[in-house]
N, C-alpha and C positions, 0 to 999 in steps of 0.2 A: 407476676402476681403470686401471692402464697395463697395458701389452704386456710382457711377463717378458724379449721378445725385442729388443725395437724402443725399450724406454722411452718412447714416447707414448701418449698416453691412446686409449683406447677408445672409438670410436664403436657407439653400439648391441650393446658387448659385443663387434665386431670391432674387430680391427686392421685398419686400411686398407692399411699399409703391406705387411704379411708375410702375414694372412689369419687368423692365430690367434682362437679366439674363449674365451669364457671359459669354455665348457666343456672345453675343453683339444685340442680337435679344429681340423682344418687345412682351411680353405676348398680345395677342389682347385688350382682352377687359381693360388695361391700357392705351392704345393709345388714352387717350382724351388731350386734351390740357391744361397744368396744368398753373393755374391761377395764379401760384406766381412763375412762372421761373424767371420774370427779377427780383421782390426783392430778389428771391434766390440768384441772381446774383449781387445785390446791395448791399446788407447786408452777410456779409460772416457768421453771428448768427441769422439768419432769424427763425431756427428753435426754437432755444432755446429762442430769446425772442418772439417767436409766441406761445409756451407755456407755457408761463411764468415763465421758469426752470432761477437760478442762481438768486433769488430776494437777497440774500446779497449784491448784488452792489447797487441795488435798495436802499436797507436800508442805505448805507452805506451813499450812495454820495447824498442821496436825491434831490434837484431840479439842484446840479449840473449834474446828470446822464445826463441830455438833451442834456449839453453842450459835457460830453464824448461821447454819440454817433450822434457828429458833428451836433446839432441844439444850437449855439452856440443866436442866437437872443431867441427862445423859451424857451433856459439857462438863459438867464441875463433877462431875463422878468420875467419868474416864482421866478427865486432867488429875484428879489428885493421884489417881492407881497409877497413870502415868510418870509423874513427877516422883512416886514413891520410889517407882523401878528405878527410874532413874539416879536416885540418890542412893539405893542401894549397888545399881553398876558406879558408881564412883566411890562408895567405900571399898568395892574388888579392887577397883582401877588403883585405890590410893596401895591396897595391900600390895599390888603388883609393884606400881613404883618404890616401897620401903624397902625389896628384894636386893634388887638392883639391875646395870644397865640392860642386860637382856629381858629382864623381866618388863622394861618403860617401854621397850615394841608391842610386847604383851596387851600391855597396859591401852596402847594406841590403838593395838590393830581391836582390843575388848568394845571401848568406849566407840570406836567408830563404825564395829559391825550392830554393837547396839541400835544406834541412830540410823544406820539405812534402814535395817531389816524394821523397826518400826515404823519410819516413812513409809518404806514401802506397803506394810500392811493397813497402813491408814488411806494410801493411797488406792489401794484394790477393794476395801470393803468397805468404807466410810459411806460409799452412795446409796449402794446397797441398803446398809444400816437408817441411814435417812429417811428413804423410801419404804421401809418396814416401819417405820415411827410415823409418819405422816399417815399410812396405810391408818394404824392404831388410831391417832387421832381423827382420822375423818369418821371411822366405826363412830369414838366417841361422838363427835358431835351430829351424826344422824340421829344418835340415840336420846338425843335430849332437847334438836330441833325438828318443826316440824318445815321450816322455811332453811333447810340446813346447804341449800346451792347458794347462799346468798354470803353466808358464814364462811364458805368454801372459796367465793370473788373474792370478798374484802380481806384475804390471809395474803401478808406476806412473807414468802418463800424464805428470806434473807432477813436478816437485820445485824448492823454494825453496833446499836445499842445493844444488843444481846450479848454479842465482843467484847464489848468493854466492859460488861460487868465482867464475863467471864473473866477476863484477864485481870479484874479487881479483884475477886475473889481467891483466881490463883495467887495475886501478890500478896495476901492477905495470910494463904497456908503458908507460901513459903516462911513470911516471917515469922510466925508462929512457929516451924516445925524448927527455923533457925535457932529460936528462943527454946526452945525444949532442950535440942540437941546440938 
């Protein structure tokens, strides 16, 4: 059986985490007031990305991740500063390649420390980042509901339409910035 509260499973019938047992009574000394019930309740993978478990999406989706978990402005901001770096490590890269053959290692080992070292930073702070934004949004919408737990159920964590604009809006600068430059 899991925890109704915590969604991990039950040791001996408690929860370790919060103190619940399955008869529906509260170990004492758990009875403090847990600091993250509404984002538990905002976030339906609160836990996992507060532990930063599951970073291959991270990897995967890099600055689009923001936009899957519905920060679709903090998406299309980061992708474009992104996609800028980006096109400026490839004007270095091209300058490296026009040198010549030592210089096309250069060129390789440039573009390819790029691309981990930014993985990796999207990968170790992305959730974090998430979790600070949803934080801000839930303030907001206390502040302008007065039924604001109910605002809090009906959110979801996720959305794949968010994605896809995202990724419509990146295809959209690129061509633009193709047609400039």
């Amino acid at each position: 059986m899991k925890c109704p509260r915590c969604n991990i499973e039950l040791d001996k019938g408690i929860c370790l985490k919060c103190g619940y047992m399955e008869n529906g009574e509260q170990i004492e000394r758990f009875k403090k007031e847990d600091k993250y019930t509404e984002i538990r309740i905002y976030n339906d993978e609160f836990e996992s990305m507060n532990h930063n478990e599951k970073k291959y999406l991270n990897l995967l989706l890099g600055p689009l991740y923001f936009s899957y978990r519905n920060h679709l402005l903090i998406g299309t901001i980061i992708s474009i500063l992104s996609y800028i770096i980006f096109m400026f490590e490839m004007k270095i890269t091209d300058a490296f390649l026009s040198i010549g053959t030592l210089c096309t290692l250069l060129a390789v080992i440039n573009i390819t420390f790029y691309i981990v070292i930014n993985r990796v930073l999207y990968m170790t702070f992305s959730n974090a980042i998430c979790i600070e934004l949803d934080k801000i949004k839930i303030k907001a919408i206390k502040k302008h509901n007065e039924k604001y737990i109910d605002k809090l159920v009906t959110h979801k964590s996720k959305s794949i339409i968010s994605l896809l604009v995202q990724i419509l809006i990146y295809i959209l600068v690129a061509i633009f910035i193709l047609k400039i430059g």
